[in-house]
C-alpha positions in Angstrom: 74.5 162.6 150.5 78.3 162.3 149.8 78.7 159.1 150.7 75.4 158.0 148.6 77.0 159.6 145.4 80.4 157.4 146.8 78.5 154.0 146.0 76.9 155.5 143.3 80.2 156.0 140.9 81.2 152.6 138.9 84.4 151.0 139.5 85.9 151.2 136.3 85.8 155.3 137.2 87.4 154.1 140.4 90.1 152.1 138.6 90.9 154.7 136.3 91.7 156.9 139.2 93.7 154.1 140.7 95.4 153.3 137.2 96.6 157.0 137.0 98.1 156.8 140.8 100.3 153.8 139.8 101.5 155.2 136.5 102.4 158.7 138.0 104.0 157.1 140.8 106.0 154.9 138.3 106.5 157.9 135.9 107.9 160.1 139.5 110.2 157.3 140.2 111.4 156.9 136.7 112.2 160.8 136.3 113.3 161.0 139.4 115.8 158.0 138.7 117.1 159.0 135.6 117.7 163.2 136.3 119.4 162.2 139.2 122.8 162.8 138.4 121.7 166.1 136.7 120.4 167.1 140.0 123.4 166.5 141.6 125.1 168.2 138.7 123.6 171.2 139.2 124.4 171.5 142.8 127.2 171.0 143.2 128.6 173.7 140.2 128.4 177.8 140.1 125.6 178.0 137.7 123.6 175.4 139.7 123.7 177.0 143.0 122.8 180.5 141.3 119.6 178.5 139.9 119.1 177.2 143.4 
């Protein structure tokens, strides 16, 4: 039954889902790119590594 409802959904559904998998992973790669240094930041100083 599962895999009749698979070839049942449209692919526009199954480009949406595909659409939101490339923008998060964009968006994670982004954020992850730009808070790096405050990352780092908070590491490596006293009020960091009581947060941590």
């Amino acid at each position: 039954m599962l895999a009749k409802f698979k070839f049942s959904i449209p692919k526009i559904i199954k480009l949406i889902f595909l659409l939101f998998n490339i923008l998060g992973n964009f968006m994670a790669h982004k954020i992850n790119f730009v808070a790096n240094p405050l990352i780092f930041s908070l590491k490596t100083n006293t009020f960091g590594n009581q947060l941590y």
